[in-house]
C-alpha positions as CSV (number, residue, x, y, z in Angstrom):
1,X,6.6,29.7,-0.1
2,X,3.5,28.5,-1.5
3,X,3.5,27.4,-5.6
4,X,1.6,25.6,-7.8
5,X,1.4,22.0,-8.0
6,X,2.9,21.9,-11.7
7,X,5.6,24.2,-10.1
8,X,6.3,22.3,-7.2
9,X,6.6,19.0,-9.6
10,X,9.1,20.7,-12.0
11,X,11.6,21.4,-9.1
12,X,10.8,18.1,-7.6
13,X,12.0,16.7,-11.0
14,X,15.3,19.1,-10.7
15,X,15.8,17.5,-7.4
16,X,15.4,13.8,-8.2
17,X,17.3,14.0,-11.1
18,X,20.1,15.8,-8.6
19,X,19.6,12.6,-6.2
20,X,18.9,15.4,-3.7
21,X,15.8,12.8,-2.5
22,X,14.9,14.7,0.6
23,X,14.4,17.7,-1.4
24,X,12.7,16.4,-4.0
25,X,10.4,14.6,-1.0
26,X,10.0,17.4,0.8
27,X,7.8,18.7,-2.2
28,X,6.0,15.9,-2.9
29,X,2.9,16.8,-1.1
30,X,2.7,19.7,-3.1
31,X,3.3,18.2,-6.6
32,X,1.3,15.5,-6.0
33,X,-1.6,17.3,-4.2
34,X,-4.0,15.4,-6.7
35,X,-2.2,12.7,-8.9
36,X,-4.8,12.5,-11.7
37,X,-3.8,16.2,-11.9
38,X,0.1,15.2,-11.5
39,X,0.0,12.3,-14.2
40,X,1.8,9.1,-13.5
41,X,5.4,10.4,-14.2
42,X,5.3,12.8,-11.7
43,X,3.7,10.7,-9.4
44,X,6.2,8.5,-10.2
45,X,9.1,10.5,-9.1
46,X,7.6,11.4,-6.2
47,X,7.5,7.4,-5.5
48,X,10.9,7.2,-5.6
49,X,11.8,10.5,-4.0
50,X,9.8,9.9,-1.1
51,X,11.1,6.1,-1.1
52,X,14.9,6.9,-1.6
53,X,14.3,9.3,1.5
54,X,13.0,6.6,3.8
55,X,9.9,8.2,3.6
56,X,7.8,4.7,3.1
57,X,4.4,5.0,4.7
58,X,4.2,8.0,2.5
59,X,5.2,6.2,-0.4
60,X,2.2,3.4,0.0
61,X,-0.4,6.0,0.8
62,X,0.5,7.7,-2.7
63,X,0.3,4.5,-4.4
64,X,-3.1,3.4,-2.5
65,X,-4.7,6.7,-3.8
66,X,-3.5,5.6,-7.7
67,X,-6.6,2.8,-8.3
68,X,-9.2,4.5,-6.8
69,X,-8.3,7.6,-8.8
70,X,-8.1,5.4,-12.1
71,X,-4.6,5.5,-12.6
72,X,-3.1,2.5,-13.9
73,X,0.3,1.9,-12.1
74,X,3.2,0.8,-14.5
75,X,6.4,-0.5,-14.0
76,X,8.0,2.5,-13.1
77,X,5.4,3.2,-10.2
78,X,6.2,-0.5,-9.2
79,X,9.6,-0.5,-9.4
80,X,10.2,2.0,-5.8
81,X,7.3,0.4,-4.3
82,X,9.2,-3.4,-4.5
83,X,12.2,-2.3,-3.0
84,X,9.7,-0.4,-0.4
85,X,8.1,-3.1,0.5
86,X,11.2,-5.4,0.8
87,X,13.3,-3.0,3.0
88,X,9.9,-3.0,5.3
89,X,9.6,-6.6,5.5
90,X,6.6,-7.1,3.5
91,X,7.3,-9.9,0.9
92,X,3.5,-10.7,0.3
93,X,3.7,-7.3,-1.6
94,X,6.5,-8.0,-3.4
95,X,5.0,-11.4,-4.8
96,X,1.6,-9.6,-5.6
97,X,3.2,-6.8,-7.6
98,X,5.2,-9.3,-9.8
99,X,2.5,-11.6,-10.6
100,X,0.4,-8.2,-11.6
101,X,3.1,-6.9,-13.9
102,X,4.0,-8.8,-17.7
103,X,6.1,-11.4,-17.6
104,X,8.6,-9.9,-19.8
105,X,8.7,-6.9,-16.9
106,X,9.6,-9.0,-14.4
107,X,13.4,-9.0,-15.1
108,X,13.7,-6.0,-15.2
109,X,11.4,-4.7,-12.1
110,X,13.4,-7.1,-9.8
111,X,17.1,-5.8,-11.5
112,X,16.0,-2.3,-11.0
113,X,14.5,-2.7,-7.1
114,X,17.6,-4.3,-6.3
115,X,19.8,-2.2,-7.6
116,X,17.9,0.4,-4.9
């Protein structure tokens, strides 16, 4: 069944907020077919449906495309990417991403990761 993007990011919403993170990744390349077109919450969701689905390579080709595009990630885009990149091993990642965010963010992105 083919939808719309803004379609396809509604029900991927539904299915995060179910915790059904398969479904909700299975629709991500739909809903996030352009994310300047998705906006950052969406993209965000699809972040951590894709990353709560083991779906991590996916994940860090999403968030590549973010910069480029002239999307600002915040904490919330951060947030599934840090506990991304320290279930794969990659620490270097981890320690970039916290000296980019705030200081006062930093609590609170490392509580949230780890919490998974």
């Amino acid at each position: 069944v083919q939808m719309p993007h803004y379609s396809a990011a509604a029900v991927m919403r539904s299915c995060a907020r179910a915790r059904q993170w398969h479904k909700a990744a299975s629709l991500v390349g739909v809903a996030l077919k352009s994310p300047a077109k998705a906006g950052l919450v969406t993209t965000n969701v699809g972040l951590k449906a894709l990353v709560r689905a083991g779906q991590h390579r996916e994940a860090a080709e999403i968030f590549a495309e973010l910069s480029p595009l002239g999307i600002e990630p915040d904490a919330f885009t951060y947030s599934p990417m840090v506990y991304s990149w320290a279930v794969t091993g990659q620490a270097s990642k981890v320690v970039s991403a916290m000296r980019h965010l705030k200081a006062e963010l930093k609590i609170a992105l490392v509580n949230s990761a780890l919490a998974g």
